[in-house]
C-alpha positions in Angstrom: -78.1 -76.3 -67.2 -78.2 -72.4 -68.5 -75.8 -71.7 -71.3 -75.6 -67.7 -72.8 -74.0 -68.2 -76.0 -72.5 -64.6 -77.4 -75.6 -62.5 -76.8 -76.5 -59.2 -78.3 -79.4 -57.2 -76.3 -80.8 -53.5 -77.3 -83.0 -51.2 -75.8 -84.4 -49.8 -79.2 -81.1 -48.8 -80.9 -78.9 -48.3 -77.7 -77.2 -51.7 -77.1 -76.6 -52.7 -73.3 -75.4 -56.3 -73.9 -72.1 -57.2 -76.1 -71.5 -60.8 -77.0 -72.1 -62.2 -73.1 -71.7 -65.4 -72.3 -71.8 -67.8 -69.2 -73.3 -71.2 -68.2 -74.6 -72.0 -65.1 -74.2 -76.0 -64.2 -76.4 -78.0 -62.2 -76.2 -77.3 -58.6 -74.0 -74.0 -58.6 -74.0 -70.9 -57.3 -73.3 -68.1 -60.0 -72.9 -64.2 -59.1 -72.9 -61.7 -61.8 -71.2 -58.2 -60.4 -71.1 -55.3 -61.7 -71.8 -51.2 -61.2 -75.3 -49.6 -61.7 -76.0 -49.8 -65.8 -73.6 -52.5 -66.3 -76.2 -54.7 -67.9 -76.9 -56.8 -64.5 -81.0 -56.4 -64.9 -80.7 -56.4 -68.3 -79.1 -60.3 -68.9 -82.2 -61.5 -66.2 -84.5 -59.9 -68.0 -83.2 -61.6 -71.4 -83.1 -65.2 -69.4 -86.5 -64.5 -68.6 -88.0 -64.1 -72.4 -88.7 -59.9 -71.2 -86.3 -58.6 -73.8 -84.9 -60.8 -76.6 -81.9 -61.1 -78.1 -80.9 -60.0 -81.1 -77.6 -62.1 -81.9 -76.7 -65.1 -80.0 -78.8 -67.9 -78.4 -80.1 -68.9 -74.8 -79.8 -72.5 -74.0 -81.5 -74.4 -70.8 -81.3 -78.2 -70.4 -80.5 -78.1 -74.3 -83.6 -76.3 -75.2 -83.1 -72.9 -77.3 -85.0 -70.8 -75.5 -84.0 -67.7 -76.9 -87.6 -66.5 -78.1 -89.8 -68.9 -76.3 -92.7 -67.1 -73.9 -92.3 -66.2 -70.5 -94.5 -68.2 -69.1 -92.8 -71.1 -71.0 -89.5 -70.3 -69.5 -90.9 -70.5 -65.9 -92.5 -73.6 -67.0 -89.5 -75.2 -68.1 -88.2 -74.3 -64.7 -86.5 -70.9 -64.6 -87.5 -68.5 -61.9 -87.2 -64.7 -61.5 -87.0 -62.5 -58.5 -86.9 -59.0 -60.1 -85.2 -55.9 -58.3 -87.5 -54.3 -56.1 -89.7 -57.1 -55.4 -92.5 -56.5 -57.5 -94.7 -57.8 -55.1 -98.6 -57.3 -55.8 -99.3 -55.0 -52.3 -103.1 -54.9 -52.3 -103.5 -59.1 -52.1 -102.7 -61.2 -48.6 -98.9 -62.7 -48.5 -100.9 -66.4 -49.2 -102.3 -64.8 -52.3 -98.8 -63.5 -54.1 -97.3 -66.7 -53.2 -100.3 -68.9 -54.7 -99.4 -66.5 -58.0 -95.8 -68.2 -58.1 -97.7 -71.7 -58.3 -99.8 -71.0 -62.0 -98.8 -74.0 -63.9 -100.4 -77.2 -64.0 -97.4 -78.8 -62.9 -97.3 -76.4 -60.2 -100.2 -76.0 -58.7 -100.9 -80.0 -58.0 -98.1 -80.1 -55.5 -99.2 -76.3 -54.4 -99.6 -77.3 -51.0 -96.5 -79.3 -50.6 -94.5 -76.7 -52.0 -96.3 -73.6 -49.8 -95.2 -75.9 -46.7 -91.6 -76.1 -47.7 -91.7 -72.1 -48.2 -93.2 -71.6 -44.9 -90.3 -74.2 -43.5 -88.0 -71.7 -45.2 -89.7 -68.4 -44.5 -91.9 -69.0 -40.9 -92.4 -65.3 -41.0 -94.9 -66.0 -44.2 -96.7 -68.0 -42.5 -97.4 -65.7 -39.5 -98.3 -63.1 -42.0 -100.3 -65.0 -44.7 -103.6 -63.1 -43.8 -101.9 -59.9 -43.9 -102.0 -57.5 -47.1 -98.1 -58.1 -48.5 -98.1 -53.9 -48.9 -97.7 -53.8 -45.0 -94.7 -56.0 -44.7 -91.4 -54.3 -43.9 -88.4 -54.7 -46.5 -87.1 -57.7 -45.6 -90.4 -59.4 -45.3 -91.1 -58.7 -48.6 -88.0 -59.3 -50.1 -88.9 -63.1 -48.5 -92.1 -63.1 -49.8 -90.5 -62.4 -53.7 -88.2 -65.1 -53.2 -91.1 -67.5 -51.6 -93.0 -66.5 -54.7 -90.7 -67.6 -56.6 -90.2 -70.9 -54.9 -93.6 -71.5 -55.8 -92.6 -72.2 -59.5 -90.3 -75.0 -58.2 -87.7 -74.0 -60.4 -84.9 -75.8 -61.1 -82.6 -72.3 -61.7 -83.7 -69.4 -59.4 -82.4 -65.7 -60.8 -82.1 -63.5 -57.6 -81.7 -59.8 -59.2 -80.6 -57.6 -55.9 -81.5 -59.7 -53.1 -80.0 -57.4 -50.6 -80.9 -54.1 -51.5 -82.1 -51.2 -49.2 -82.0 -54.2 -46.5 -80.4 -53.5 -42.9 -77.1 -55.2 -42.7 -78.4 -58.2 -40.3 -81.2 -58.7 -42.8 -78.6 -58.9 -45.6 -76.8 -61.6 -43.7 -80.3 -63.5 -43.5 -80.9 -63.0 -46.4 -77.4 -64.5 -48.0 -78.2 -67.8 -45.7 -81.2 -68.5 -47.0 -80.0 -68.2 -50.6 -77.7 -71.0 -49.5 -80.1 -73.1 -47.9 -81.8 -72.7 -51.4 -78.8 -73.6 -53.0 -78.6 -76.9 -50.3 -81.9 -78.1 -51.2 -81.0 -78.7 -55.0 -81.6 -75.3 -56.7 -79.1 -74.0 -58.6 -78.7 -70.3 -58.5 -77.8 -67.1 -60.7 -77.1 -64.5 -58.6 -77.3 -60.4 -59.4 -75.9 -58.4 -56.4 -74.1 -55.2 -55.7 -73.0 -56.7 -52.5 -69.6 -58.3 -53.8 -68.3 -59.6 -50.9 -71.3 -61.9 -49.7 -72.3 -62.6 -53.3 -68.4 -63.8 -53.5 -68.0 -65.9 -51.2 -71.0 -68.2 -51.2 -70.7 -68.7 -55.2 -68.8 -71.7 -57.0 -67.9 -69.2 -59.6 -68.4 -65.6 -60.9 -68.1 -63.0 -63.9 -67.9 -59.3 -63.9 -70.1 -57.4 -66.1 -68.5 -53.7 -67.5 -70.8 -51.7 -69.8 -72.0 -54.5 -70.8 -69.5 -57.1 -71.4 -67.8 -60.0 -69.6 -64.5 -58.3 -68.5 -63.7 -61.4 -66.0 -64.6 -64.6 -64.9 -63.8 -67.2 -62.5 -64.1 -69.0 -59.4 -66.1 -67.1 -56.5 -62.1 -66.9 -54.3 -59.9 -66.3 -57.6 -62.6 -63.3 -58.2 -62.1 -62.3 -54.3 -58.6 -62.1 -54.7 -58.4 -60.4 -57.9 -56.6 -56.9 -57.6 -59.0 -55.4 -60.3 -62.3 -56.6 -58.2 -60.4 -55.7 -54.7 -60.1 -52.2 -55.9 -63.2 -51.1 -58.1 -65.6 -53.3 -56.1 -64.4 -53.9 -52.7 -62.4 -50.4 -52.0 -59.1 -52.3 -50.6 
C-alpha cells in the first residue's frame, strides 16, 4: 500500500532523514520507534506532502506521491494524527470532526461515517456540543483520531498516540488502535511507548538519527537485545 523508497528529508541545510525506507502492506500494523529527534515526526510529516523529499520517492497504491498536495494525499486516502493533537479548541467536538470529512467523497457518507466514530468513541458523542478546548487529554487525543476517521482513510498515521496520557488511558488507547486496525485500516504507527506499540504491530523498524538501523517483525523486534536495552531498560 505505502512504499518509502530511499528518502532524503532536510530542514533547510540540516538533514534529519538518510535514505529511509519501509512499506506498509494492506491490512498491517507498522510501528516506527525511536528516541526524541530521531526523525519519527519528521517521516509523517513527509508521508503527508508537509515537507518534501529531496532524493527518493513516496509510493501509495502505485501512485508517486512524492510532491503531490496535502489535501490530495488525504484524498487518496492517507490520514494524519499529528503529535499533540492539533485539535481546533474554540469549535464544538461535532465541529473538528465534521473538518476530518472535507472531500467530496467524504462528506456524502459524512453521517455514516460520524456514526461509526461515535460507535468507536461514545464519549464524542456525549460531548459533541461541548467546545473540544475543555476536553481532558484523553478525550482529545479521541477526538484527533475520530477526526481523522472522518477522512475514511485507507492508511491512518498515529504520530504519539499515547503521550502525556495516564497509563489506563494508554491501554485504551492501544485497543482502539486495534479495533481500527480490525475494521480494515491499515496502520503506521509513531510511539515512544515500545512495548505496547510492539506488540500489537505485524512488523516494525527502528529509526537512529535518522536512519533505519533495524527492522523486523513486531516479536523479533521485542526480543532483540539492542531494542531490550536502549528502548525497554532490561
Amino acid at each position: 500500500m505505502l512504499r518509502v523508497e530511499g528518502i532524503d528529508v532536510y530542514y533547510g541545510d540540516l538533514q534529519a532523514l538518510r535514505e529511509v525506507s519501509l512499506e506498509v502492506n494492506r491490512g498491517e500494523v507498522v510501528a516506527v520507534i525511536g528516541s526524541n529527534g530521531a526523525g519519527k515526526s519528521t517521516l509523517l510529516r513527509t508521508v503527508s506532502g508537509i515537507l518534501r523529499p529531496r532524493r527518493g520517492q513516496i509510493m501509495f497504491n502505485a501512485a508517486n506521491i512524492s510532491q503531490a498536495r496535502t489535501s490530495r494525499i488525504v484524498e487518496q486516502g492517507i490520514s494524519h494524527v499529528p503529535e499533540g493533537r492539533q485539535i481546533f479548541p474554540t469549535m464544538t467536538v461535532l465541529e473538528n470532526l465534521e473538518m476530518g470529512a472535507q472531500f467530496p467523497r467524504t462528506q456524502k457518507v459524512q453521517q455514516e461515517t460520524l456514526a461509526q466514530v461515535y460507535a468507536i468513541f461514545p464519549r464524542l458523542k456525549e460531548r459533541r456540543s461541548q467546545k473540544a478546548g475543555t476536553l481532558s487529554g484523553g478525550e482529545q487525543q479521541m477526538l484527533a483520531m475520530g477526526r481523522g476517521l472522518m477522512a475514511r482513510p485507507a492508511l491512518m498515521m498515529l504520530d504519539e498516540p499515547s503521550l502525556g496520557l495516564a497509563p489506563l488511558l494508554v491501554s485504551k488507547i492501544f485497543e482502539i488502535i486495534q479495533h481500527i486496525h480490525r475494521q480494515g485500516t491499515a496502520i503506521l504507527l509513531i510511539e515512544q511507548n515500545v512495548f505496547h506499540s510492539l506488540k500489537i504491530a505485524d512488523r516494525g523498524y527502528v529509526l537512529e538519527n535518522g536512519q533505519i538501523v533495524l527492522s523486523g517483525s513486531g516479536r523479533q523486534l521485542l526480543e532483540n537485545p539492542h531494542i531490550r536495552k536502549t528502548y525497554l531498560g532490561l
